[in-house]
ZAZABA-278362 format. One record per residue (C-alpha): x, y, z. Coordinates in steps of 0.02 Angstrom, whole numbers, always signed. Each point is the difference from the previous one (the first is absolute). Layout:
BEGIN
<<X; Y; Z>>
...
This chain:
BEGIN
<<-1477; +2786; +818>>
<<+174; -93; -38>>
<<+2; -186; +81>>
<<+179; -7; -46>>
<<+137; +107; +60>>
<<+57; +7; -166>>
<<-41; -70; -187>>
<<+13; -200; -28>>
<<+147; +1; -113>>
<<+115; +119; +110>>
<<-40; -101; +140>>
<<+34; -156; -78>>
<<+168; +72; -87>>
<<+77; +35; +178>>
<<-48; -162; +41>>
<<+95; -82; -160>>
<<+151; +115; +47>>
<<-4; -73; +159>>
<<-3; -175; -51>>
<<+141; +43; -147>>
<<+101; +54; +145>>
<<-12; -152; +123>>
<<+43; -117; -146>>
<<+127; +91; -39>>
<<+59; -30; +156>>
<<-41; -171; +27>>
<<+94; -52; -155>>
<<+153; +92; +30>>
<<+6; -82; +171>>
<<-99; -188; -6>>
<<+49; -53; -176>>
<<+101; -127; +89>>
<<-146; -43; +124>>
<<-114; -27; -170>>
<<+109; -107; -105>>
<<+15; -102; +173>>
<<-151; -13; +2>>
<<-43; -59; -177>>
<<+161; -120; +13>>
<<-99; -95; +152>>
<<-151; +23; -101>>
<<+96; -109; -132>>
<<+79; -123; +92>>
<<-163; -30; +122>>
<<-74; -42; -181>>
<<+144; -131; -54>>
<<-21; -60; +179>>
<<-160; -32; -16>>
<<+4; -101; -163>>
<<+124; -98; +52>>
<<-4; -40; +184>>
<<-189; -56; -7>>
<<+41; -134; -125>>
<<+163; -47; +114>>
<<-120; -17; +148>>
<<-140; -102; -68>>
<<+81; -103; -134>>
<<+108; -193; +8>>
<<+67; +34; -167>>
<<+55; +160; -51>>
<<-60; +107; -132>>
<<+23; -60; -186>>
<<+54; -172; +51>>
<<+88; -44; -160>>
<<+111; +150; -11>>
<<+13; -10; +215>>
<<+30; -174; -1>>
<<+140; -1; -133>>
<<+104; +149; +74>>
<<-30; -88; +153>>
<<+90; -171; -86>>
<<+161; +131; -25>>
<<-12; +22; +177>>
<<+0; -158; +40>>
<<+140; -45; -136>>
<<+91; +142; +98>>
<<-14; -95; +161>>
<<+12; -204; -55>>
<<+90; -5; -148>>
<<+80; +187; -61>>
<<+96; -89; -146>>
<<-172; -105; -46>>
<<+66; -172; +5>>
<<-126; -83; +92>>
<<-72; -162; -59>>
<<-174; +88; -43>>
<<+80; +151; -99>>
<<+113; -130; -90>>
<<-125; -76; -60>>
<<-78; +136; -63>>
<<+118; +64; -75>>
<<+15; -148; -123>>
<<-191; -21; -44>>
<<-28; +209; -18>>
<<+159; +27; -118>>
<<-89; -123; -143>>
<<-40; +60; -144>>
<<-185; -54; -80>>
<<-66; +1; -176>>
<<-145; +104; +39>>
<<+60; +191; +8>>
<<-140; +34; +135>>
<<+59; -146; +114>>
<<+164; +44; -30>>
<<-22; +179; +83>>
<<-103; -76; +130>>
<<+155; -104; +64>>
<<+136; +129; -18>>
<<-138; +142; +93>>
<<-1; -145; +150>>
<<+194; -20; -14>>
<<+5; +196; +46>>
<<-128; -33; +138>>
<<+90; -123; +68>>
<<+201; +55; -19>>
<<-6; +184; -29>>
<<+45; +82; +132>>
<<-2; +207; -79>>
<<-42; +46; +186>>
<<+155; -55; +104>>
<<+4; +143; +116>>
<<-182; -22; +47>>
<<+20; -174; +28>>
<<+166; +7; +109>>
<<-118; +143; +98>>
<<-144; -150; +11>>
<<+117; -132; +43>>
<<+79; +99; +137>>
<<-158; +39; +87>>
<<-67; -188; -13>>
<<+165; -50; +87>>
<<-45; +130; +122>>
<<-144; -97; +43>>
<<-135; +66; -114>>
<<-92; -123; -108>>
<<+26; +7; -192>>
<<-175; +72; -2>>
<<+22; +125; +135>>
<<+179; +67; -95>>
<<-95; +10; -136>>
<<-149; +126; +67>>
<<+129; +98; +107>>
<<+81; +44; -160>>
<<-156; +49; -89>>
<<-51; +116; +142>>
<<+174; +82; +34>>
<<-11; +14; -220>>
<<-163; +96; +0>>
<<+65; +113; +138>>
<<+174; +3; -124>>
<<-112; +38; -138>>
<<-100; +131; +72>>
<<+176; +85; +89>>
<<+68; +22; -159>>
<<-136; +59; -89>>
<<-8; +150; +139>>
<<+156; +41; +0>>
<<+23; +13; -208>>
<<-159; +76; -9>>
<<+73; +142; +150>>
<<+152; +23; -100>>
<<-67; +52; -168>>
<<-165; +107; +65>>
<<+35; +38; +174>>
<<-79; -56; +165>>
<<-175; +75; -38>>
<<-54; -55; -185>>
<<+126; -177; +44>>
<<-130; -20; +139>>
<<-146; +15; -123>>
<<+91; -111; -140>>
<<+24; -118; +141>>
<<-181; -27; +48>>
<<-38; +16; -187>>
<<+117; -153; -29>>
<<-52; -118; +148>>
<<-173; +21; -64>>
<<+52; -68; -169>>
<<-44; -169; -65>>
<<+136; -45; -126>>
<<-41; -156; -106>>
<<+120; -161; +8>>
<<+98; +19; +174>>
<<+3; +184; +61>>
<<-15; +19; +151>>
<<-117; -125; +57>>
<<+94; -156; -55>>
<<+163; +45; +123>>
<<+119; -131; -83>>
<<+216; +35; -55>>
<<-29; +94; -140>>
<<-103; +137; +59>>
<<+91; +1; +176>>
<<+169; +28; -136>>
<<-94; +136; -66>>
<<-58; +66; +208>>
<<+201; +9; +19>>
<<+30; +104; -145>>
<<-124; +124; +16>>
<<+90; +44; +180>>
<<+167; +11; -103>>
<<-62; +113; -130>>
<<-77; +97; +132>>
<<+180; +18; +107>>
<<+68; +49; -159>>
<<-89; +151; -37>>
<<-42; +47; +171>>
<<+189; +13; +45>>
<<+85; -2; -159>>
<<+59; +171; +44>>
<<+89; -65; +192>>
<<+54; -146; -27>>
<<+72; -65; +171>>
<<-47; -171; +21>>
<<-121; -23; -140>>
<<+108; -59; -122>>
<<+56; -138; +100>>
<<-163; -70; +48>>
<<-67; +17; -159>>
<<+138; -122; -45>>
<<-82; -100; +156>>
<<-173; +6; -92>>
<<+72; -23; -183>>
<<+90; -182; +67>>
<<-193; -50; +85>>
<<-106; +68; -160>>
<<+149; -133; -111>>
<<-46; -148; +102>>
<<-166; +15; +33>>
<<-55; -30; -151>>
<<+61; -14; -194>>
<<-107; +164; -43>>
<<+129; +94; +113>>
<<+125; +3; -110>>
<<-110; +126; -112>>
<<-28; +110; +143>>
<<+175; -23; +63>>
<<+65; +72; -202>>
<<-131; +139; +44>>
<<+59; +48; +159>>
<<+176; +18; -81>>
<<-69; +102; -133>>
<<-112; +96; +119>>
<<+160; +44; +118>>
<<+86; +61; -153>>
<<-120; +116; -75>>
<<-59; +91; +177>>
<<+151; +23; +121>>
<<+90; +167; -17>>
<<+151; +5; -93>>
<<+150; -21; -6>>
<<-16; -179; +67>>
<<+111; -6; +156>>
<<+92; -145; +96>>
<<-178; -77; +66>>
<<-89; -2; -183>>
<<+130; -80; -78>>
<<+11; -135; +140>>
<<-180; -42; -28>>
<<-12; +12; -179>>
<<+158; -120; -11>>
<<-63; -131; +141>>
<<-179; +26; -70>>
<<+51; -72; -169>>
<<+108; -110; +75>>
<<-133; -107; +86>>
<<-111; +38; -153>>
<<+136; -117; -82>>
<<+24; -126; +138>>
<<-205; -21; -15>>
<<+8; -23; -183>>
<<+156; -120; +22>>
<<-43; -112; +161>>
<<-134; -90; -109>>
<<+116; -58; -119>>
<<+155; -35; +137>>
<<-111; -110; +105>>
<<-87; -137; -59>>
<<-88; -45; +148>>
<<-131; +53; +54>>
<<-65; +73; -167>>
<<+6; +169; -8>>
<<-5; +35; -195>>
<<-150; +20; -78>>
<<-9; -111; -171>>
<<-83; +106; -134>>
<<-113; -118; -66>>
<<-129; +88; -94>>
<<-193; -99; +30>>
<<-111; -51; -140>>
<<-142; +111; -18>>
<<-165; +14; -128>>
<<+48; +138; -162>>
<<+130; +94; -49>>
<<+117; +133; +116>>
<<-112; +158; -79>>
<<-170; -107; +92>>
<<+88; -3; +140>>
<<+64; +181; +27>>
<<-171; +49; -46>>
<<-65; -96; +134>>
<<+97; +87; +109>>
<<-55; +167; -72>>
<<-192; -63; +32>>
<<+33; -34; +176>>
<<+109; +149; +37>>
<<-145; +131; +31>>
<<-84; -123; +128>>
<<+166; +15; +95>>
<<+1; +176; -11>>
<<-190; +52; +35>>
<<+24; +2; +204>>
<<+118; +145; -21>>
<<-104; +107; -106>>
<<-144; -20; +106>>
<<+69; +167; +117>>
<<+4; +98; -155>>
<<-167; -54; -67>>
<<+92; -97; -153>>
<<+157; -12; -109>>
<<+9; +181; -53>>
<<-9; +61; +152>>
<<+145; -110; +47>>
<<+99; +75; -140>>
<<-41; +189; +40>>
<<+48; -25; +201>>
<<+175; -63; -63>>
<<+27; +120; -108>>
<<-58; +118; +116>>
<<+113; -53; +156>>
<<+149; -3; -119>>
<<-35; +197; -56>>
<<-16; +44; +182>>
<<+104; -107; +90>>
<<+167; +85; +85>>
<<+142; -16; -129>>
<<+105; -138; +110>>
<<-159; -111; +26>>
<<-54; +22; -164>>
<<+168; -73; -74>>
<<-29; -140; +119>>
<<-177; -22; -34>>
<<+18; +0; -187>>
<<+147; -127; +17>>
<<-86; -138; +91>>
<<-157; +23; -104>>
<<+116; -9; -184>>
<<+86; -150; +76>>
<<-130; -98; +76>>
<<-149; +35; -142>>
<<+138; -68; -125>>
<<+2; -141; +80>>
<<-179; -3; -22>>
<<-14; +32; -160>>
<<+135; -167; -20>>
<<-70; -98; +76>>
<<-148; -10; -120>>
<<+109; -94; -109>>
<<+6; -154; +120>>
<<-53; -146; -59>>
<<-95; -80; +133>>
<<-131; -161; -61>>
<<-107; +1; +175>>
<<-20; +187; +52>>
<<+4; +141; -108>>
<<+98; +148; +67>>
<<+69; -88; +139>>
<<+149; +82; +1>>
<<-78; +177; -36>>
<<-112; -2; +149>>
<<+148; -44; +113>>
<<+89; +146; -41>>
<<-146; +111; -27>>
<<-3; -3; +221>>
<<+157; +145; +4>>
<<-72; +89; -139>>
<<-156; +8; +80>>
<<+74; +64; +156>>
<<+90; +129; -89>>
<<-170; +78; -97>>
<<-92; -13; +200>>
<<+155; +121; +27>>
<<-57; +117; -144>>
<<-170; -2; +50>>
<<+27; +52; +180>>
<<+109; +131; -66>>
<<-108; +90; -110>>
<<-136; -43; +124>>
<<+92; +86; +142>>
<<+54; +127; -100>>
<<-192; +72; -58>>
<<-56; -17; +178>>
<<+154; +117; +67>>
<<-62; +133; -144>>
<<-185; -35; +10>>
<<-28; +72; +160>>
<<+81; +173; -63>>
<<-97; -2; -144>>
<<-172; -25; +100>>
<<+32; +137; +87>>
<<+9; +115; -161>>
<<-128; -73; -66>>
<<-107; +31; +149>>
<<+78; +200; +18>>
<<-45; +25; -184>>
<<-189; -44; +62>>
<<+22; +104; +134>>
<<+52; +148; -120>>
<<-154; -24; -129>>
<<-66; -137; -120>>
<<+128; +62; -163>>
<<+141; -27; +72>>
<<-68; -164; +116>>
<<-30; -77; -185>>
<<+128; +32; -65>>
<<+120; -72; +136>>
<<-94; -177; +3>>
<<+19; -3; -175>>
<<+201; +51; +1>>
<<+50; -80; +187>>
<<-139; -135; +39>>
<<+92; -126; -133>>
<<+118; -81; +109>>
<<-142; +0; +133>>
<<-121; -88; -107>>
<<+162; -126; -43>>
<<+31; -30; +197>>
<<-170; -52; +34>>
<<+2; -127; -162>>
<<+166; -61; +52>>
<<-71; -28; +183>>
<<-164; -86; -67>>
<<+135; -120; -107>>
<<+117; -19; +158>>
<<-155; -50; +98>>
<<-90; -118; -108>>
<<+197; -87; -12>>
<<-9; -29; +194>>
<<-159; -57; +9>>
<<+23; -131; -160>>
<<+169; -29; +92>>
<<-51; -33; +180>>
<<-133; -133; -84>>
<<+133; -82; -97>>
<<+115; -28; +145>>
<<-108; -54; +128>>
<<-89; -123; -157>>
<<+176; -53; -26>>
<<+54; -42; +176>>
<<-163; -114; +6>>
<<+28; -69; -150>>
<<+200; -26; +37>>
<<-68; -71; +173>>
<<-109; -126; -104>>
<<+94; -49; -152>>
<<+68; -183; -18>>
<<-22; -7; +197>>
<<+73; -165; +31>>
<<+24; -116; +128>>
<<+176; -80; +44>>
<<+58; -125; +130>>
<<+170; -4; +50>>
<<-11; -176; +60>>
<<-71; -66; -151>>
<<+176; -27; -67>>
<<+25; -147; +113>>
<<-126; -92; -123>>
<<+133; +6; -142>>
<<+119; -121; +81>>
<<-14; -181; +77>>
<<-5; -59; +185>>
<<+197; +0; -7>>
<<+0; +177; -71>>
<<+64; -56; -160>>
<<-91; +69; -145>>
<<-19; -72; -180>>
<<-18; +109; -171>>
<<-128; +131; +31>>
<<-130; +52; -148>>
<<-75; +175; +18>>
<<-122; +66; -162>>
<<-5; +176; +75>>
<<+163; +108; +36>>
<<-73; +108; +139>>
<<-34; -180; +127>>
<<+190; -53; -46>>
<<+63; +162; +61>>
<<-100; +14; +161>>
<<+58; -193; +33>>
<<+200; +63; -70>>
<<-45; +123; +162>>
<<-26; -92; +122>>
<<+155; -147; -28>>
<<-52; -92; -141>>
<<+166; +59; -129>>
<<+58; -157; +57>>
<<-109; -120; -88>>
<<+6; -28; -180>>
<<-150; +65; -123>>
<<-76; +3; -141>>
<<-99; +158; -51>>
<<-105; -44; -133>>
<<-72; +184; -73>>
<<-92; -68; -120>>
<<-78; -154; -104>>
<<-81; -144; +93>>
<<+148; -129; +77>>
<<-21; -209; +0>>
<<+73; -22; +165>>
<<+25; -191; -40>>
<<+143; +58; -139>>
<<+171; -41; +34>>
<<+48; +179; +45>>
<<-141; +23; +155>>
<<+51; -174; +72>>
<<+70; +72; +164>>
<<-155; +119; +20>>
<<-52; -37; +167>>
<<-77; +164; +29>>
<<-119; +120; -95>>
<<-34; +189; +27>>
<<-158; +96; -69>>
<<-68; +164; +2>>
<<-152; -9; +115>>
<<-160; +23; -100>>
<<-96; +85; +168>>
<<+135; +151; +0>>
<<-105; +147; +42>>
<<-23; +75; +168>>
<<+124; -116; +89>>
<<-103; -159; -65>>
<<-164; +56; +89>>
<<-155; +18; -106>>
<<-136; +125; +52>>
<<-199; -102; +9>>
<<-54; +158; -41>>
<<-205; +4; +4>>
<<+6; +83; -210>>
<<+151; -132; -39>>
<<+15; -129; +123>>
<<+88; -169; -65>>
<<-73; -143; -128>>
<<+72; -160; +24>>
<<-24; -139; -146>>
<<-9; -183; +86>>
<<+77; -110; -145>>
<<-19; -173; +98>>
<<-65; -75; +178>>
<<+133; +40; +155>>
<<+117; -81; +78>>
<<-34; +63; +148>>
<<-65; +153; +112>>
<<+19; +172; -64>>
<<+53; +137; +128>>
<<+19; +191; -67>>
<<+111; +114; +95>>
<<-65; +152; +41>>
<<+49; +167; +90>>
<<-110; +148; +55>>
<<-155; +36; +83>>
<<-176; -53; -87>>
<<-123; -112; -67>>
<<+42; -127; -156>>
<<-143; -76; -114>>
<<+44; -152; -116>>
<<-107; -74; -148>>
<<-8; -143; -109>>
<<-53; +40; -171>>
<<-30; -124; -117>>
<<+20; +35; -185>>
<<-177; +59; -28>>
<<+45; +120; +136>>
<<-115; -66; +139>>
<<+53; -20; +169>>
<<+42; -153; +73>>
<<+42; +40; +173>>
<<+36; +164; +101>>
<<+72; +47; +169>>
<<+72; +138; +88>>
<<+147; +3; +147>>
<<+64; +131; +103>>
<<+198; +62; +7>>
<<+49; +57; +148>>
<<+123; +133; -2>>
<<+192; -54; +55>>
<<+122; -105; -88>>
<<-28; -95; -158>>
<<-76; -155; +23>>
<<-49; -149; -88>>
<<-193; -29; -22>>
<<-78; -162; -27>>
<<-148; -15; -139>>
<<-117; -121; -8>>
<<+21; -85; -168>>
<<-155; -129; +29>>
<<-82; +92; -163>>
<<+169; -10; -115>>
<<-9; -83; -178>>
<<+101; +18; -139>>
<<-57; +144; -135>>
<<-53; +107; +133>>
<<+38; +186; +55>>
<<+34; +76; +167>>
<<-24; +184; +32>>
<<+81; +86; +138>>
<<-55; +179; +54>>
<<+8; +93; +161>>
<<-172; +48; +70>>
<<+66; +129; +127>>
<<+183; +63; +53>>
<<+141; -33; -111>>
<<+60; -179; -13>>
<<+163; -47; -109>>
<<+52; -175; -50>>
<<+187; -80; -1>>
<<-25; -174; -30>>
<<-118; -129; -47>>
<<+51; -187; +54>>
<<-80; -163; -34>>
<<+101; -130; +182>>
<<-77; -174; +9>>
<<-92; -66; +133>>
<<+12; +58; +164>>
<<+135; +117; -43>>
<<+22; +164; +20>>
<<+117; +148; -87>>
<<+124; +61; +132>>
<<-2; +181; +18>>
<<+185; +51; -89>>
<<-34; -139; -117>>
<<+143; +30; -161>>
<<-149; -54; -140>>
<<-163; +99; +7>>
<<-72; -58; -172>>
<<-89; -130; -58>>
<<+116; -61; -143>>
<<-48; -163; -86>>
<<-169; +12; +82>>
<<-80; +19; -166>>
<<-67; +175; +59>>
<<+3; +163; -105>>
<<+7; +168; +75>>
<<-72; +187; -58>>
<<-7; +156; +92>>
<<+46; +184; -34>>
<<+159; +76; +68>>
<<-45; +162; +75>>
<<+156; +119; -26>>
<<-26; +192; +20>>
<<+17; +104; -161>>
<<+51; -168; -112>>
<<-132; -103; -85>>
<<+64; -192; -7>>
<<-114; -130; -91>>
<<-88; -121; +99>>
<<+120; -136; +45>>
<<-46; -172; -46>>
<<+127; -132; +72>>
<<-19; -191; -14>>
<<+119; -79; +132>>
<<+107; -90; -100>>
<<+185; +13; +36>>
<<+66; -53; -144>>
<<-111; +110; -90>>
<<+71; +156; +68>>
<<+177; -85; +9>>
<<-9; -23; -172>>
<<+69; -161; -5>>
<<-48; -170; -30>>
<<+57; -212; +2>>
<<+4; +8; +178>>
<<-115; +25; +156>>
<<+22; +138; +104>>
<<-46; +22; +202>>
<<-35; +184; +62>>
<<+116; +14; +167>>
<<-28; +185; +13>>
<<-128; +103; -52>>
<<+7; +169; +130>>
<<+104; +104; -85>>
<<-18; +75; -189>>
<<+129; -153; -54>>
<<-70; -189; +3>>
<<+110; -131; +55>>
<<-35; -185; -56>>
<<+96; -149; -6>>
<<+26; -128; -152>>
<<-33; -160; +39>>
């Protein structure tokens, strides 16, 4: 008796012919609906690696590179043709020229920091926003959100133009779930939001290179944006040019010559401003920087680091010849129009590549490489989701013969695996490659948005600036050791004072030249986690008592719990013990019984239950007590010592040992120093 109507494989044909024939369908009609789709897919992920960092940071991202496009900004806003009294003085201590080579490029790398302003049109965009009311910090992370969203827009719609709305959609989740060494797409900064622009002009250009309208016109728009963005436009703006040349139809008519005249025309006012204006500085000096060996150790550095730049592409197609066959592949198959495009972009752009191997750089090896790696990247995620598309719209077919040749006896079933189940066999390797590149993707993103989240979190306090000057506002020469505190005081009004930046060597602040320092600026040891240290029960905090106090110690806690403090002497027995509870609200100051404190001694804090963090540790004399928004939070020149263990996710960081010694960390000497302000990742002290 038959259970089935009729054999397995007949059955199971009709039902692949079935299935053939609603995809066929859906992709004639909801390729748009897909590569929708996949584009929200992309900018959901750009969203969410840079809005969760926006919401739950002070500082942004990266605080050195933030901070100094954010000192453009504010150059843009105070002082557009940098005159003021801080910048002057700048100015004359950065354009010195030292014996030592090293120091040498040390100064003239913090003169660009400083006066280098390659990224005019993103800081007019900044400084427009801040005067709408946005804070420099705010301008800043609306522009890194609205980049990743540029970013991920472009990448759609280039990847749409050369491989369609179906295998674009694929590329596109393909490339979101890439992690690119060096900035990428994780690191939304000017350069790669340049690079988020020209994607979406490449992409206009082929997709409508054919009806030009409009297009012309706002890629002229776009081309004008990508120049002033940033100072790597300029070689996408050339490649635009040479891009609209090669692809529209000819003859050229009114419209092409129009853009390919203004086009180089503001390709020449670009190259030109820089040396027509003088300020602000918009030419980059080509200073080459010392490094270790000769020019052939350094390109083969870059040749050493070049395949750990490439490996998260290969992973879809299980390694680097597999990357090679898919583009090879795509450009045999691809129509004849979008393979001309295809094989353009990719000749152009892995050039590049292959040139920029020959940069010299003496900190990271193939920086420039993996920076332009990103578009060629995109472009093989494009060949990949074409060949991949391509076997699954012919492997259905060829299931069903295979499954009719079963049907029709076992010679001829053989012999059509062997001849037709090929490209099957290739689908389902290429899907085991695509998948294990999602999952390794997904990981990496979400790891990066925690570790983004958690990097150099700092702590900043507008207000703080009002320690710089005197009762009568009036402010004396200002030393800073550390460029990023300078900056986030140049934001908030303090261009007006006069400086000294002192990048390296120790300083005798009682020589001639530091004898209107009334004011010095450090780099806050306690920097991680917005200054708040985690008494973690496997960590905790060790504090080394160097003499007798001055007064009453109070620690300032925050969260919900139970605390337990020891004194250790140095044979490691205990002197004294306690516990005391935290209740859970705002951060308060604790007082702790120091009836038991010596000098040479040890105290161990740990949490017993909950999770308790510290922010400050101060020693008030008798009677007194630490207000609650009290500027200093630290014991300096309390002869105490501090260790704990930062605890940021995915980044191992030594154990931080910090004596509280402002001058230590000022690194300067002759004169005594008082800590005004202490909340904020810069330290404020006066001279006296």
């Amino acid at each position: 008796m038959r259970v089935w109507p009729m054999n397995l494989p007949v059955l199971v044909g009709k039902l692949l012919r079935f299935a053939s024939g609603v995809l066929r369908t859906i992709e004639a009609q909801s390729g748009n609906r897909f590569f929708a789709i996949c584009l929200g897919f992309f900018v959901a992920v750009e969203v969410f690696v840079t809005l969760g960092p926006a919401l739950h940071r002070v500082v942004p991202v990266e605080p050195d590179d933030a901070l100094t496009y954010l000192l453009r900004t504010a150059q843009m806003v105070e002082c557009p043709r940098q005159g003021c009294v801080a910048l002057e003085d700048l100015r004359v201590q950065l354009s010195a020229v030292m014996d030592d080579p090293q120091l040498t490029a040390t100064v003239q790398e913090a003169y660009w920091h400083v006066f280098l302003n390659h990224v005019p049109g993103y800081s007019l965009t900044a400084a427009v926003l801040k005067t709408l009311g946005l804070s420099f910090f705010q301008s800043y992370n609306l522009l890194t959100i609205l980049g990743g969203i540029v970013i991920a827009v472009g990448a759609a719609i280039w990847a749409r133009a050369l491989v369609g709305a179906w295998a674009g959609g694929i590329a596109v989740v393909l490339f979101a779930l890439t992690y690119f060494v060096g900035h990428g797409l994780i690191w939304i900064v000017p350069s790669n939001m340049t690079l988020g622009m020209a994607m979406l002009a490449f992409g206009l250009l082929v997709e409508r290179r054919e009806q030009r309208g409009m297009i012309p016109f706002f890629l002229l728009v776009l081309m004008a944006a990508i120049l002033s963005w940033h100072s790597i436009g300029r070689f996408y703006a050339i490649a635009l040019l040479l891009s609209y040349a090669a692809l529209v139809r000819r003859p050229y008519v009114r419209v092409d010559w129009i853009f390919l005249t203004v086009g180089v025309g503001l390709v020449g006012v670009a190259e030109a401003l820089p040396y027509i204006i003088e300020r602000p500085l918009l030419r980059m000096p080509i200073v080459p920087l010392p490094f270790e060996g000769t020019a052939l150790d350094a390109v083969l550095a870059n040749v050493r680091e070049m395949p750990r730049i490439i490996a998260r592409s290969a992973i879809a197609t299980l390694g680097y010849g597999g990357l090679v066959a898919v583009v090879v592949i795509a450009a045999l198959t691809l129509p004849r129009w979008r393979r001309w495009s295809f094989l353009l972009f990719l000749a152009g752009f892995g050039g590049l590549c292959a040139a920029s191997l020959l940069h010299l750089s003496p900190r990271i090896p193939a920086e420039i490489f993996a920076r332009v790696w990103v578009p060629v990247a995109l472009l093989l995620s494009c060949a990949l989701a074409w060949v991949l598309l391509s076997l699954a719209r012919v492997s259905v077919p060829w299931m069903e013969t295979c499954l009719a040749a079963g049907a029709a006896g076992p010679e001829k079933r053989g012999d059509s695996i062997l001849r037709e189940g090929l490209p099957l066999l290739l689908l389902l390797g290429m899907l085991c490659g695509v998948v294990l590149h999602v999952i390794v993707g997904a990981y990496a993103v979400v790891r990066a948005e925690r570790m983004v989240s958690a990097r150099n979190d700092f702590a900043y306090f507008p207000d703080s600036v009002t320690q710089l000057r005197d009762s009568d506002g009036s402010c004396g020469r200002i030393f800073y050791s550390r460029k990023e505190v300078m900056f986030a005081h140049f934001l908030d009004g303090a261009m007006d004072c006069r400086v000294y930046w002192n990048p390296s060597g120790k300083r005798d602040l009682t020589g001639s030249g530091f004898a209107d320092v009334r004011r010095v600026a450090f780099f806050n040891p306690i920097h991680h986690n917005q200054g708040w240290v985690d008494l973690a029960p496997s960590s905790g905090v060790v504090v080394n008592i160097e003499r007798s106090p001055t007064g009453s110690p109070y620690l300032l806690l925050r969260g919900r719990g139970e605390v337990e403090w020891k004194l250790v002497d140095a044979e490691k027995h205990t002197v004294a013990n306690g516990r005391f509870a935290v209740q859970e609200g705002p951060a308060t100051w604790h007082p702790w019984d120091a009836s038991a404190w010596r000098p040479q001694l040890r105290l161990t804090l740990t949490t017993l239950a909950g999770r308790i963090e510290m922010g400050g540790f101060r020693i008030v004399g008798p009677a007194a007590v630490p207000a609650d928004h009290s500027p200093v939070r630290w014991p300096w020149g309390e002869g105490v010592r501090m260790k704990y263990f930062p605890r940021v996710p995915h980044q191992e960081i030594p154990a931080a040992d910090i004596a509280f010694d402002a001058a230590l960390w000022a690194n300067v000497s002759g004169r005594p120093l008082r800590v005004l302000d202490d909340r904020g990742f810069g330290v404020i002290a006066t001279v006296q």
